[in-house]
PDB file with one MODEL, atoms N, CA, C and O in Angstrom:
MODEL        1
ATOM      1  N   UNK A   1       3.554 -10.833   4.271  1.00  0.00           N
ATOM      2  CA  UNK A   1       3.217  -9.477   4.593  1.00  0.00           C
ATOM      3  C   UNK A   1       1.708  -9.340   4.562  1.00  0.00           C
ATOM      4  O   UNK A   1       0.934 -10.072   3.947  1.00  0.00           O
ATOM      5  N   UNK A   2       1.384  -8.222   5.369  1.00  0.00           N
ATOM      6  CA  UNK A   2      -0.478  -8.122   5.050  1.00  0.00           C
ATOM      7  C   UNK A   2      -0.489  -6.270   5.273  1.00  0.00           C
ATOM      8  O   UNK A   2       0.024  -5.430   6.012  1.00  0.00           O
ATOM      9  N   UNK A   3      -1.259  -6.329   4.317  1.00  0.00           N
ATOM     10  CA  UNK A   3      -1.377  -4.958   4.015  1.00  0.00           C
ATOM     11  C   UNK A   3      -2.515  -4.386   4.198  1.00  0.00           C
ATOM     12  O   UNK A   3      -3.293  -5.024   3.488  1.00  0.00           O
ATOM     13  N   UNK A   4      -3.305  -3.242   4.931  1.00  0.00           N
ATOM     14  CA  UNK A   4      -4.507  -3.155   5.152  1.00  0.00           C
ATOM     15  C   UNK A   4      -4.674  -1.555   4.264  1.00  0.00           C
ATOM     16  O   UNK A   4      -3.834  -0.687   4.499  1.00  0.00           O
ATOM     17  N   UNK A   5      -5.496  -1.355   3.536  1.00  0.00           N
ATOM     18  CA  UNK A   5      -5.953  -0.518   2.995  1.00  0.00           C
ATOM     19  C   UNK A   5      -7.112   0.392   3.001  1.00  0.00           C
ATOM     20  O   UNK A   5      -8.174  -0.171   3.269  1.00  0.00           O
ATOM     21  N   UNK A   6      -7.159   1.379   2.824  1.00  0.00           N
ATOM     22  CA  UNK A   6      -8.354   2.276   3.732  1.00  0.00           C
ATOM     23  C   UNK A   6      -8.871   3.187   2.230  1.00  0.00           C
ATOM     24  O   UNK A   6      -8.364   3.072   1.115  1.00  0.00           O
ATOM     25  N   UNK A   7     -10.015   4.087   2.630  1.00  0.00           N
ATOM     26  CA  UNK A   7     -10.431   4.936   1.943  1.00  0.00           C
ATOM     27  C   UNK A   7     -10.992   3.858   0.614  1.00  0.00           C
ATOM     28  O   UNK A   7     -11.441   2.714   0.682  1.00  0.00           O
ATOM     29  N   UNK A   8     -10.679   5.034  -0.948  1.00  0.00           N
ATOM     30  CA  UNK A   8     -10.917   4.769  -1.851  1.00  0.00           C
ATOM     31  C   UNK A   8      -9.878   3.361  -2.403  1.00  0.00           C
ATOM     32  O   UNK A   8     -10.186   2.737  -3.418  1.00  0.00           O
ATOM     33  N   UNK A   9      -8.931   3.085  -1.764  1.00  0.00           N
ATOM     34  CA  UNK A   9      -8.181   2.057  -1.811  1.00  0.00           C
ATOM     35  C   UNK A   9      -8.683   0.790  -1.356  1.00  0.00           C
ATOM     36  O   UNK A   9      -7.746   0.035  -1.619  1.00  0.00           O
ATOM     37  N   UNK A  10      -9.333   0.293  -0.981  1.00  0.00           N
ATOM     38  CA  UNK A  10     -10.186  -0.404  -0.116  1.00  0.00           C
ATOM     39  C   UNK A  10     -11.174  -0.836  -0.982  1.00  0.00           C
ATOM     40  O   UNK A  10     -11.447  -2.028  -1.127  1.00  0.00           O
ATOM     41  N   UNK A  11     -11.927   0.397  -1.778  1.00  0.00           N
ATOM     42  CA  UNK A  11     -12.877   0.108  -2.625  1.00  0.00           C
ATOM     43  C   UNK A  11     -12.505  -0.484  -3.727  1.00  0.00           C
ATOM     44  O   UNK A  11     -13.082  -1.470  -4.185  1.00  0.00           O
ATOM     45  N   UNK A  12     -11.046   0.330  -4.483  1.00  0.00           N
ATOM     46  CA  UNK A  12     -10.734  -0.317  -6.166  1.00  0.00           C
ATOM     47  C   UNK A  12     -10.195  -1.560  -5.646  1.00  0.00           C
ATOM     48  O   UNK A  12     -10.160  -2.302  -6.627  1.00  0.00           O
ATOM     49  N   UNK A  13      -9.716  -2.249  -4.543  1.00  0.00           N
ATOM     50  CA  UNK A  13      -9.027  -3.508  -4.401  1.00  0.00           C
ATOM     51  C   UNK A  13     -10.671  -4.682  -4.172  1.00  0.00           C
ATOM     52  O   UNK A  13     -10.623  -5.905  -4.300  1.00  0.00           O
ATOM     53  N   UNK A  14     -11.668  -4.071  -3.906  1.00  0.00           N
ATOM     54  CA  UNK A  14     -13.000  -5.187  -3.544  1.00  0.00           C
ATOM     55  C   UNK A  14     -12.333  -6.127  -2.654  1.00  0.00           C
ATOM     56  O   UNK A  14     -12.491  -7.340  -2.787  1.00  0.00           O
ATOM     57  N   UNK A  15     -11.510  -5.561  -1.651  1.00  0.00           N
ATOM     58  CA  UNK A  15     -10.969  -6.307  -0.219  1.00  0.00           C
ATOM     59  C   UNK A  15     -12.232  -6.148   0.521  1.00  0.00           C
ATOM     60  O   UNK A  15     -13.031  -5.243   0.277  1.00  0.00           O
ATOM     61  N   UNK A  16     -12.418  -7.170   1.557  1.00  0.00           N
ATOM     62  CA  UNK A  16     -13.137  -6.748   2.722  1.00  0.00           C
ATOM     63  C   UNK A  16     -12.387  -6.844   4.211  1.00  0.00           C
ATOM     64  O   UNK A  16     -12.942  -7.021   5.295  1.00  0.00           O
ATOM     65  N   UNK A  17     -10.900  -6.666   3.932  1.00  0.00           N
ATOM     66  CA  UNK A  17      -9.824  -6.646   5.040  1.00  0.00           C
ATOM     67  C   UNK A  17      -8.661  -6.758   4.627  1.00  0.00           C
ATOM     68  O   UNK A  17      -8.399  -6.760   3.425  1.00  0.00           O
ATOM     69  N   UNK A  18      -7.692  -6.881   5.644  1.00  0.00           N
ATOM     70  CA  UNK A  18      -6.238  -6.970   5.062  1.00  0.00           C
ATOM     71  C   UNK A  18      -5.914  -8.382   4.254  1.00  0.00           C
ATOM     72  O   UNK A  18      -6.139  -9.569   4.491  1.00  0.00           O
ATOM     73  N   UNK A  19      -5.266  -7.643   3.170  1.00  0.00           N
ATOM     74  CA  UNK A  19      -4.584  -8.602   2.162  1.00  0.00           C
ATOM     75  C   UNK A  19      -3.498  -9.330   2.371  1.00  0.00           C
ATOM     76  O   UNK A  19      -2.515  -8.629   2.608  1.00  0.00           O
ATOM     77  N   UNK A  20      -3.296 -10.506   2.373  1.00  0.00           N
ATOM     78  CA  UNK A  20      -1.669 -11.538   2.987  1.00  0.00           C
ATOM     79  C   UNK A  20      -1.336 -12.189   1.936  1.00  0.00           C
ATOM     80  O   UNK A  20      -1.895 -13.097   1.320  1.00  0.00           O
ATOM     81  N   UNK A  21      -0.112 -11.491   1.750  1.00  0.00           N
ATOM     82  CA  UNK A  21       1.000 -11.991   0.449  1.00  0.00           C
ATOM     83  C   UNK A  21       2.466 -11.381   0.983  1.00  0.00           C
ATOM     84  O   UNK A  21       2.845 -10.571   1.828  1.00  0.00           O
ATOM     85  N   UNK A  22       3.176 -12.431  -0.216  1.00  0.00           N
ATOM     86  CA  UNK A  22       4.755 -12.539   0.129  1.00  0.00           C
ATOM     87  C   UNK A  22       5.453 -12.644  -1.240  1.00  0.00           C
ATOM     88  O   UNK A  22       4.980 -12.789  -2.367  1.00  0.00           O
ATOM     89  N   UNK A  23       6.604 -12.537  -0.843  1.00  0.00           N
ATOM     90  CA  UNK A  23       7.396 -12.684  -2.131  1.00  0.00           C
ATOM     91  C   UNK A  23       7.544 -11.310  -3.018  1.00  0.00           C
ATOM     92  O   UNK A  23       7.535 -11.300  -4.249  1.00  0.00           O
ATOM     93  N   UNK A  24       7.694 -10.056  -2.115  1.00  0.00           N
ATOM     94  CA  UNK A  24       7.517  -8.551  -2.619  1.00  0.00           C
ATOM     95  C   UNK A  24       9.001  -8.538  -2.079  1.00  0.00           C
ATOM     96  O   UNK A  24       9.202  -9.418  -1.242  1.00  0.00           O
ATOM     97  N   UNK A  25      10.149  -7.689  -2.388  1.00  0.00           N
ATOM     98  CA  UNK A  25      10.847  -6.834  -2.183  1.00  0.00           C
ATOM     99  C   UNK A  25      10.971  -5.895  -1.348  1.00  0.00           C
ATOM    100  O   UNK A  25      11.576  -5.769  -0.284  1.00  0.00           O
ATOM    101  N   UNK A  26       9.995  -4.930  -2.276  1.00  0.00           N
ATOM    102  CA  UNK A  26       9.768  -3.447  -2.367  1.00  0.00           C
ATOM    103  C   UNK A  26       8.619  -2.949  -1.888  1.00  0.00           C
ATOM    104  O   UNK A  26       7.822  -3.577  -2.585  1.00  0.00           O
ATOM    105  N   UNK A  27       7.858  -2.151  -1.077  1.00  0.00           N
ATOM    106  CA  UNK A  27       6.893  -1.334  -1.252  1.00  0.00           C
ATOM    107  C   UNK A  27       6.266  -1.579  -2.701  1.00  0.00           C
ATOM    108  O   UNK A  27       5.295  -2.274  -2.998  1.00  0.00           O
ATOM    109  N   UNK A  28       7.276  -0.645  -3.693  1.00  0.00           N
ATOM    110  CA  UNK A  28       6.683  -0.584  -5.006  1.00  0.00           C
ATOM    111  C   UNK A  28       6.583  -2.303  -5.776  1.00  0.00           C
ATOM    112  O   UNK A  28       5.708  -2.407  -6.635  1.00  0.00           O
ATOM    113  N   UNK A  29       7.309  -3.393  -5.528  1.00  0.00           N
ATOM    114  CA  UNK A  29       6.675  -4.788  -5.836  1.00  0.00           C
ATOM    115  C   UNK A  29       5.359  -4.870  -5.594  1.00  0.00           C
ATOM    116  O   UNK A  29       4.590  -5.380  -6.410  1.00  0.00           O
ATOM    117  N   UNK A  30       4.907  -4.295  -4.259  1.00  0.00           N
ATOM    118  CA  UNK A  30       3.801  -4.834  -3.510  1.00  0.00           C
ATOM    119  C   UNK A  30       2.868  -4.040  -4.246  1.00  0.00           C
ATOM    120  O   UNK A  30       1.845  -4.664  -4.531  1.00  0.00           O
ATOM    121  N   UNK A  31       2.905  -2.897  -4.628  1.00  0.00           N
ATOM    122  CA  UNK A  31       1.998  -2.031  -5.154  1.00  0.00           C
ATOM    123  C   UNK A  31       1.736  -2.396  -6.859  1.00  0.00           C
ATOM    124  O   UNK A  31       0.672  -2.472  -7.474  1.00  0.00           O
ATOM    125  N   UNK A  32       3.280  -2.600  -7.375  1.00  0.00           N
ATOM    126  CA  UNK A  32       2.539  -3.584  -8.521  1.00  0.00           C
ATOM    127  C   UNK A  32       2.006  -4.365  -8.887  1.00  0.00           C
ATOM    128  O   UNK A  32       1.312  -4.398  -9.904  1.00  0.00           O
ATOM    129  N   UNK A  33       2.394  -5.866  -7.487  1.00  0.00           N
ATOM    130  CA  UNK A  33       1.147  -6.872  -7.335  1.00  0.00           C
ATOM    131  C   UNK A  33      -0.283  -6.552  -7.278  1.00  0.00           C
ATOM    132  O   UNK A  33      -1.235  -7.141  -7.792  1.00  0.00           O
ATOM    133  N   UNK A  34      -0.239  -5.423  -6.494  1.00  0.00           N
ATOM    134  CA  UNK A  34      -1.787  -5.411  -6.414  1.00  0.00           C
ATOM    135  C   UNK A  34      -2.589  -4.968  -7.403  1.00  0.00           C
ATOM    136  O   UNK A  34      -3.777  -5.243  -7.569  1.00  0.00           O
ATOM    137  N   UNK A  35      -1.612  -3.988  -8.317  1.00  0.00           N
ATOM    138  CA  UNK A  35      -2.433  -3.372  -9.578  1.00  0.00           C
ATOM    139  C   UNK A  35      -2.944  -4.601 -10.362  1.00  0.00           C
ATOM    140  O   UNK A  35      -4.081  -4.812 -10.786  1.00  0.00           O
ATOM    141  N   UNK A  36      -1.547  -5.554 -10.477  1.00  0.00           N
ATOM    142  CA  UNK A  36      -1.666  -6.841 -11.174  1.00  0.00           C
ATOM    143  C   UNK A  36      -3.095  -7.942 -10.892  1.00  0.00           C
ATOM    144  O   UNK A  36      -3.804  -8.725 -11.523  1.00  0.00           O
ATOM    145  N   UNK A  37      -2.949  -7.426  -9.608  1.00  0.00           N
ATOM    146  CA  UNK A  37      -4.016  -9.130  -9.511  1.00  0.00           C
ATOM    147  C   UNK A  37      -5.586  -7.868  -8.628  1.00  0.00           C
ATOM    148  O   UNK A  37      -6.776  -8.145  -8.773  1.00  0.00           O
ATOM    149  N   UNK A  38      -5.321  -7.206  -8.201  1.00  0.00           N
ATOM    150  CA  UNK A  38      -6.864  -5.989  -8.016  1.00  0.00           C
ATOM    151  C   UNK A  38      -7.088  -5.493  -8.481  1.00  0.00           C
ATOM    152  O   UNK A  38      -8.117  -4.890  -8.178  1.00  0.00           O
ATOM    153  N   UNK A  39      -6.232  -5.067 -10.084  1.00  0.00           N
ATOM    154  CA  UNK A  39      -6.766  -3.816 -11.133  1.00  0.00           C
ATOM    155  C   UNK A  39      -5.786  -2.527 -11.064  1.00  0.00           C
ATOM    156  O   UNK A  39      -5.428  -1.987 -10.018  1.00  0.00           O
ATOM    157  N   UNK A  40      -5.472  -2.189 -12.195  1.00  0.00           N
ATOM    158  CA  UNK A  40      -4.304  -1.190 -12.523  1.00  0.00           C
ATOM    159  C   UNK A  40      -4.923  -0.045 -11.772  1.00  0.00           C
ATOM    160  O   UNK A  40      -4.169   0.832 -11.349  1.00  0.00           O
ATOM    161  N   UNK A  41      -6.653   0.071 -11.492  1.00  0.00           N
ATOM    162  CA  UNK A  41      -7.004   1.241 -11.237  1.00  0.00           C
ATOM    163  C   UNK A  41      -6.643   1.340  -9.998  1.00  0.00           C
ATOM    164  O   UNK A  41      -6.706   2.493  -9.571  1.00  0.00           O
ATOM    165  N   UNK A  42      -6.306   0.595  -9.302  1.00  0.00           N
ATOM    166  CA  UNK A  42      -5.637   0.543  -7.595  1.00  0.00           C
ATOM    167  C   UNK A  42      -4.307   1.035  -7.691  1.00  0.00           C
ATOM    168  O   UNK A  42      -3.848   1.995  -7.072  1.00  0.00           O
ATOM    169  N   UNK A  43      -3.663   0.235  -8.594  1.00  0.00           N
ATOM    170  CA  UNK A  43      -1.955   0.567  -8.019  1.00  0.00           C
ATOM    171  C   UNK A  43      -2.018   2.177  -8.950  1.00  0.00           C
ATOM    172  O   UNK A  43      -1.225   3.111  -8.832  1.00  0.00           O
ATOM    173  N   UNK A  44      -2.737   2.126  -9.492  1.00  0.00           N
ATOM    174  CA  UNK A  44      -2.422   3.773 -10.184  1.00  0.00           C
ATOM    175  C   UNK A  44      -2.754   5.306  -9.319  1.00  0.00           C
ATOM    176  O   UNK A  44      -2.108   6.346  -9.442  1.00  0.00           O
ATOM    177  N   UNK A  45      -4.114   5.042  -8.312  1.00  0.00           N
ATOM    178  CA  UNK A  45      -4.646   5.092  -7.101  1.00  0.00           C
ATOM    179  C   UNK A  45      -3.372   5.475  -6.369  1.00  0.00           C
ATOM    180  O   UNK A  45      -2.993   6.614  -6.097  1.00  0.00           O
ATOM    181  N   UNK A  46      -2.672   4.111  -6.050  1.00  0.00           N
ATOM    182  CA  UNK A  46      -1.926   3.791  -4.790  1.00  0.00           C
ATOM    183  C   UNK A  46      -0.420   5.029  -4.920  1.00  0.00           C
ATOM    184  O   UNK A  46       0.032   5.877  -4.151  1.00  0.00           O
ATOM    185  N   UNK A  47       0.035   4.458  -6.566  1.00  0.00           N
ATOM    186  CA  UNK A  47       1.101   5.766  -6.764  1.00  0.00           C
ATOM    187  C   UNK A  47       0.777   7.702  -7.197  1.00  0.00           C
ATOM    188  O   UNK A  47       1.494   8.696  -7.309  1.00  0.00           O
ATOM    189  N   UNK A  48      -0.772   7.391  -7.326  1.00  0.00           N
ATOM    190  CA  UNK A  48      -0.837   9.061  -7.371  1.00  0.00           C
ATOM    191  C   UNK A  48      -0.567   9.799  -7.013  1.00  0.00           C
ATOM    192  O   UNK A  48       0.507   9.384  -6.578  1.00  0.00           O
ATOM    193  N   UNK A  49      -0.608  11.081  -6.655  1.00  0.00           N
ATOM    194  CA  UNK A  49       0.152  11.768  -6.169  1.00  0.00           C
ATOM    195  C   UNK A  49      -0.546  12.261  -5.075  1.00  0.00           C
ATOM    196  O   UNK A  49      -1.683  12.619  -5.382  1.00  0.00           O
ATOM    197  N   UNK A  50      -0.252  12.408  -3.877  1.00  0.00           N
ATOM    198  CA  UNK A  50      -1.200  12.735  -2.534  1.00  0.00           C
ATOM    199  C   UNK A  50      -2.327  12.264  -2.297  1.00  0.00           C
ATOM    200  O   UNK A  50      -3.282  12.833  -1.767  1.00  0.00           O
ATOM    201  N   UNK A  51      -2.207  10.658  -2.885  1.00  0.00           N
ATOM    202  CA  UNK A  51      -3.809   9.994  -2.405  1.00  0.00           C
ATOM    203  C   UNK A  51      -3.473   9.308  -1.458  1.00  0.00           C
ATOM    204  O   UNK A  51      -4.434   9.200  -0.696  1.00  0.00           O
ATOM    205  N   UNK A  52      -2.200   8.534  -0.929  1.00  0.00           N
ATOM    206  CA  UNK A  52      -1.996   7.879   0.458  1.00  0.00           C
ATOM    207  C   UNK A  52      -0.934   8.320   0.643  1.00  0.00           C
ATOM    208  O   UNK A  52      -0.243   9.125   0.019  1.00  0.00           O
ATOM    209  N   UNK A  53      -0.725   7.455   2.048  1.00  0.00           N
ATOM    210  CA  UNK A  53       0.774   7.564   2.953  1.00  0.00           C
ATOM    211  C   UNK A  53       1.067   6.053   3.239  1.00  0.00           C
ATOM    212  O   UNK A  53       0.244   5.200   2.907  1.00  0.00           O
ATOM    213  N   UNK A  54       1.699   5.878   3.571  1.00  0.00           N
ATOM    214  CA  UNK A  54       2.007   4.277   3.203  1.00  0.00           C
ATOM    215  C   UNK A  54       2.739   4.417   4.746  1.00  0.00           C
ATOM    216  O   UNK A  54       3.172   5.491   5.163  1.00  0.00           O
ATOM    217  N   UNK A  55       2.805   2.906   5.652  1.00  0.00           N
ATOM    218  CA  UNK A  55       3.126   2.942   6.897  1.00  0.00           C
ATOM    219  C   UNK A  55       3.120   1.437   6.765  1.00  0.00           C
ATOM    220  O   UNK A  55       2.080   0.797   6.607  1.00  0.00           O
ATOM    221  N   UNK A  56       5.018   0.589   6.876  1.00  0.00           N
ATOM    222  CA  UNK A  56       5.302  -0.616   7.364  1.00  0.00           C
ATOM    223  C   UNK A  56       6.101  -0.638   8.745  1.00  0.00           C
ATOM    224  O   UNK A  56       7.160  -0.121   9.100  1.00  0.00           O
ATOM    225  N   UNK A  57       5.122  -1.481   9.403  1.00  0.00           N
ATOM    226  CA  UNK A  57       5.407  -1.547  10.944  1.00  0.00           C
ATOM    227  C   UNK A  57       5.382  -0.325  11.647  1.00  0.00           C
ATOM    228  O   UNK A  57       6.109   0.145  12.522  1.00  0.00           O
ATOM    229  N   UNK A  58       4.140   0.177  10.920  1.00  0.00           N
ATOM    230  CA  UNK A  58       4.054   1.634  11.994  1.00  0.00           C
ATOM    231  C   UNK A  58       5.078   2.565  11.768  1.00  0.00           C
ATOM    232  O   UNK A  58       5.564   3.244  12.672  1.00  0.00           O
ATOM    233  N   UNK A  59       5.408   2.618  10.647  1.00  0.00           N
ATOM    234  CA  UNK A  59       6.702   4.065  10.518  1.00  0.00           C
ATOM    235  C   UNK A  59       6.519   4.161   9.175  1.00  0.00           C
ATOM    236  O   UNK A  59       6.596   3.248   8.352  1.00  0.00           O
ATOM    237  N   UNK A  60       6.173   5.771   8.915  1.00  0.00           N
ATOM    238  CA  UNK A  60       5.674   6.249   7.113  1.00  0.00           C
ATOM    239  C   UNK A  60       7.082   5.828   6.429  1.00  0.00           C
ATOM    240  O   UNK A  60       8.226   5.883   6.882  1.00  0.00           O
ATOM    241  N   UNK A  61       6.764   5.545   5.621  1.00  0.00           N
ATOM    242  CA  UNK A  61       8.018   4.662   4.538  1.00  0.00           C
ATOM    243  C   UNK A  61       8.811   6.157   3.878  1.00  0.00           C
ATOM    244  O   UNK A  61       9.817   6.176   3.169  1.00  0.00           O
ATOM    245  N   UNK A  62       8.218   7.032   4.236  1.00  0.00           N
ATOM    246  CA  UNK A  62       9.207   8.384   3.767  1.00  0.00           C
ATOM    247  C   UNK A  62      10.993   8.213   4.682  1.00  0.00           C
ATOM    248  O   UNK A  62      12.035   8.737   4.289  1.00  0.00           O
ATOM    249  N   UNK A  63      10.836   7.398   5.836  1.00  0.00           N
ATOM    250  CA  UNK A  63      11.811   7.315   6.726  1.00  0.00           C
ATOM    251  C   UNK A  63      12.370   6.188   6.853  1.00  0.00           C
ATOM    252  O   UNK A  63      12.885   5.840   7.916  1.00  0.00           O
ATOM    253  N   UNK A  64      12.345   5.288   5.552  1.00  0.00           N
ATOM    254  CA  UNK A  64      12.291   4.207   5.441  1.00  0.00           C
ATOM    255  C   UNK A  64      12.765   3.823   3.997  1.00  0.00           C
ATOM    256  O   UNK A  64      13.206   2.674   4.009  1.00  0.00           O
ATOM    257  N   UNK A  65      12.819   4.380   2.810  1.00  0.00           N
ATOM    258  CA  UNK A  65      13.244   4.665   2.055  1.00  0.00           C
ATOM    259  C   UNK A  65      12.271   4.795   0.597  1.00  0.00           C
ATOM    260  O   UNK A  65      12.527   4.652  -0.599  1.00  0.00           O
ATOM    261  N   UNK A  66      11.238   5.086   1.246  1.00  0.00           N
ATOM    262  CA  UNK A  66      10.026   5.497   0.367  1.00  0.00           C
ATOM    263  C   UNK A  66       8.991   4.203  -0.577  1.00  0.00           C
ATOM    264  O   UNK A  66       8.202   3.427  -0.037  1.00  0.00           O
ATOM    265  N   UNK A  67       9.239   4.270  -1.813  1.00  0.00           N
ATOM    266  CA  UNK A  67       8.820   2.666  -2.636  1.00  0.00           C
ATOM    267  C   UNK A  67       9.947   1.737  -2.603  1.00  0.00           C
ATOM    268  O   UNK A  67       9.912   0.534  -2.863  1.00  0.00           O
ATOM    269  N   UNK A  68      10.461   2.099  -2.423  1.00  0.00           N
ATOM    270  CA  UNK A  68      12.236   1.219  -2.209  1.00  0.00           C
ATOM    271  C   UNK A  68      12.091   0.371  -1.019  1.00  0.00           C
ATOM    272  O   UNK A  68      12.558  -0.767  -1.060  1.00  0.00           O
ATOM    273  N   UNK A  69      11.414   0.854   0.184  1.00  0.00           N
ATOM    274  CA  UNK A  69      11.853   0.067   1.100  1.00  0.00           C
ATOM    275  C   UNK A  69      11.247  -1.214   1.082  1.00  0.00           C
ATOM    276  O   UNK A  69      10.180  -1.746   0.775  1.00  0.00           O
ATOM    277  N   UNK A  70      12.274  -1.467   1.498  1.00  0.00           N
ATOM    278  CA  UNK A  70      12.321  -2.821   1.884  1.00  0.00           C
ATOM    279  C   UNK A  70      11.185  -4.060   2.692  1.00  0.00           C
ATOM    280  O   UNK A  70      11.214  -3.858   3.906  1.00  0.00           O
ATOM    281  N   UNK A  71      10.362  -5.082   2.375  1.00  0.00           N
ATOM    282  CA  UNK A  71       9.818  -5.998   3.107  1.00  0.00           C
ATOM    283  C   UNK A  71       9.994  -7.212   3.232  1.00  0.00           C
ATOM    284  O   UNK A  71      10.555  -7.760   2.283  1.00  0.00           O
ATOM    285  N   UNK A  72       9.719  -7.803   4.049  1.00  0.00           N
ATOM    286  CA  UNK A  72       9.591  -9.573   4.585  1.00  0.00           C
ATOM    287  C   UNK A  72       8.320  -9.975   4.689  1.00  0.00           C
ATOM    288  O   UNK A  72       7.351  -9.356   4.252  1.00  0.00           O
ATOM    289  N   UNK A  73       8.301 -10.909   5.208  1.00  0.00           N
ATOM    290  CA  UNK A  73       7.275 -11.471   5.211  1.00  0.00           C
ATOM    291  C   UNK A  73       6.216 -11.613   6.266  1.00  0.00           C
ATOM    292  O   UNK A  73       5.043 -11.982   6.211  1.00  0.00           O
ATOM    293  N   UNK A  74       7.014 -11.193   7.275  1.00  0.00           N
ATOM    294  CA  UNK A  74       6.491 -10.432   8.940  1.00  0.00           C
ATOM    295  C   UNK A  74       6.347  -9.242   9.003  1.00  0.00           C
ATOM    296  O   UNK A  74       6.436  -8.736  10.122  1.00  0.00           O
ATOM    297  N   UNK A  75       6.060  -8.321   7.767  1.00  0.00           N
ATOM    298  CA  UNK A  75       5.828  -6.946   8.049  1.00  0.00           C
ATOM    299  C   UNK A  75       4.432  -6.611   7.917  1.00  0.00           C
ATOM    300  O   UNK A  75       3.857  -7.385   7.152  1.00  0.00           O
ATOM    301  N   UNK A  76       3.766  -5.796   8.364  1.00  0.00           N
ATOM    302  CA  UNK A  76       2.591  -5.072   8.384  1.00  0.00           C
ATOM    303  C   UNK A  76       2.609  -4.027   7.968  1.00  0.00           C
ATOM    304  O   UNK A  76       3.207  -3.063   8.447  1.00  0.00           O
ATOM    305  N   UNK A  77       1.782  -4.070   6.759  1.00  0.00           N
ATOM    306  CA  UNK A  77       1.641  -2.295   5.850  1.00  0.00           C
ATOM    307  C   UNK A  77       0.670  -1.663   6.140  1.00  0.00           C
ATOM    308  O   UNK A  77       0.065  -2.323   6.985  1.00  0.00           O
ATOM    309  N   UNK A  78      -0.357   0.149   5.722  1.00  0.00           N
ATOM    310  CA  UNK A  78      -1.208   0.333   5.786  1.00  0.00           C
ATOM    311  C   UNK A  78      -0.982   1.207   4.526  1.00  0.00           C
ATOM    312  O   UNK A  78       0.150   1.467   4.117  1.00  0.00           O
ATOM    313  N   UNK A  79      -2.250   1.696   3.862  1.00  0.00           N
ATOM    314  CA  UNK A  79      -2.009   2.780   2.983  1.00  0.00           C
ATOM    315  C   UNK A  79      -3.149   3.488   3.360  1.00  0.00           C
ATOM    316  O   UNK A  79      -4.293   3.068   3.186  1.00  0.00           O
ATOM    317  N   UNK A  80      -2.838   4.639   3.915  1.00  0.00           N
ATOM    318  CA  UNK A  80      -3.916   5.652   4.920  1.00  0.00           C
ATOM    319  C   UNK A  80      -4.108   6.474   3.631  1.00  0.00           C
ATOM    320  O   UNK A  80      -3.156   6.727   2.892  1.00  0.00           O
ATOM    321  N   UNK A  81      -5.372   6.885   3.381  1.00  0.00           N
ATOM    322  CA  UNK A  81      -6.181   7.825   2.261  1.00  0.00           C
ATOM    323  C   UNK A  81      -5.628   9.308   3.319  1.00  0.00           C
ATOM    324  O   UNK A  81      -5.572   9.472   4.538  1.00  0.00           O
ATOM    325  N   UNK A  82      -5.313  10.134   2.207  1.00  0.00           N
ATOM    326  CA  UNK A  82      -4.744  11.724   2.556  1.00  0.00           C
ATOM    327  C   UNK A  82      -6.022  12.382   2.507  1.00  0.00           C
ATOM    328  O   UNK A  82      -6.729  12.295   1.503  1.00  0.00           O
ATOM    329  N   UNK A  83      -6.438  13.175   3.745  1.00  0.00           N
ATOM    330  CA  UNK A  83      -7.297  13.641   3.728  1.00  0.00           C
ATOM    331  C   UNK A  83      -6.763  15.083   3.450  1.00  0.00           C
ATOM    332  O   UNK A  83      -5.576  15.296   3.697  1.00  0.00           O
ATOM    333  N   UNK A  84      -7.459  15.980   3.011  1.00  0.00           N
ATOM    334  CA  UNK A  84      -7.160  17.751   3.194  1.00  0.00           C
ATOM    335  C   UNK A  84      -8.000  18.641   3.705  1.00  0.00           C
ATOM    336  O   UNK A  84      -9.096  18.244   4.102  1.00  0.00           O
ATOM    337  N   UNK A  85      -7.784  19.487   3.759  1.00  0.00           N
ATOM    338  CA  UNK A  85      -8.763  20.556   4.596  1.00  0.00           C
ATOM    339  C   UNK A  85      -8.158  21.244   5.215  1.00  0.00           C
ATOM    340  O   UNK A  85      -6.961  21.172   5.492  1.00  0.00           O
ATOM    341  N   UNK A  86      -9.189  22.266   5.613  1.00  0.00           N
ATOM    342  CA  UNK A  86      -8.606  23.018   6.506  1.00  0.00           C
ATOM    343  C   UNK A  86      -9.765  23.713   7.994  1.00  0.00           C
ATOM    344  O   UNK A  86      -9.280  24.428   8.871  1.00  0.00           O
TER     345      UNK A  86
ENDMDL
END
């Protein structure tokens, strides 16, 4: 899987592009790996509450079955930073 990360997510991971790893499950596997091996301050980031939207293979994982869903090893993630305003 490779996961590309944006915003303030981007920064707590010290990526300079998408990340490629396997052997996740879950959404939420993948998000604990990364706390694990980029720093808790990411995956804590990643599960906050209205700081991203999460999108494997181009479809928000709300329709998909949220941290539950499901990945392989041919999937493509993003975690888009929530912007607000008005």
């Amino acid at each position: 899987m490779t996961i590309s990360l944006h915003g303030k997510a981007l920064e707590l991971a010290a990526a300079d592009g998408p990340i490629r790893t396997e052997g996740h499950e879950t959404l939420l596997d993948l998000i604990r790996w990364l706390g694990e091996t980029r720093g808790e301050a990411l995956s804590d980031h990643l599960l906050g509450e209205d700081t991203c939207f999460f999108l494997v293979n181009g479809r928000g994982v709300m329709a998909t079955g949220g941290l539950s869903t499901p990945l392989t090893g041919d999937d493509v993630g993003e975690a888009i930073a929530v912007v607000g305003g008005g």
